[in-house]
C-alpha positions in Angstrom: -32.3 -17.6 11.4 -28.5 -17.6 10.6 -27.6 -18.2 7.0 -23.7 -18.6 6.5 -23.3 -18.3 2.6 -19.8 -19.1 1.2 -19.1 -18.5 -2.4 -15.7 -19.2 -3.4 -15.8 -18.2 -7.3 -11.7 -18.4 -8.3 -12.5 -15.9 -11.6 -13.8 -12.8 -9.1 -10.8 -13.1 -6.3 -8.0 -13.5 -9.2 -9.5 -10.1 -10.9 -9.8 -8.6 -7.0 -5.6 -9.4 -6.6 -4.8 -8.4 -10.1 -6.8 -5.1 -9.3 -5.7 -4.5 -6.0 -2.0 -4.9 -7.3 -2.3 -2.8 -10.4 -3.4 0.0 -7.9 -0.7 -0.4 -5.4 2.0 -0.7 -8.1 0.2 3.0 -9.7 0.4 4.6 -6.1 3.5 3.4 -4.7 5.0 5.0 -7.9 2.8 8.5 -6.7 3.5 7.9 -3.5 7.5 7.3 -3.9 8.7 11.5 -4.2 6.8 12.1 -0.7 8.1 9.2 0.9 11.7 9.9 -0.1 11.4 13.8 0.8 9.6 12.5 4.3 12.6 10.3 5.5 15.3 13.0 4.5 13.3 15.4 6.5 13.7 12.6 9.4 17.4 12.0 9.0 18.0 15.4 9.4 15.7 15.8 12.3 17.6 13.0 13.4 21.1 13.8 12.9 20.5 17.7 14.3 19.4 15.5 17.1 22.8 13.6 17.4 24.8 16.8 17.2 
């Protein structure tokens, strides 16, 4: 027995976008510091490299 059900309900996937960008947008601001202090760390690496 194979039973392919397919709700599309448009009111559940706009509050899954609208809460799956509120929490990018709250950890990509968390997230920033590390990622900034991360790719100095690799231009130096990179330019100790070149030298």
């Amino acid at each position: 027995m194979d039973i392919n059900l397919n709700l599309n309900v448009p009111a559940i996937e706009k509050l899954i976008d609208y809460s799956a960008s509120g929490i990018g947008s709250v950890a990509g601001s968390m997230l920033a510091p590390w990622k900034a202090s991360r790719d100095g760390k690799a231009r130096i690496e990179s330019t100790k490299a070149d030298i």
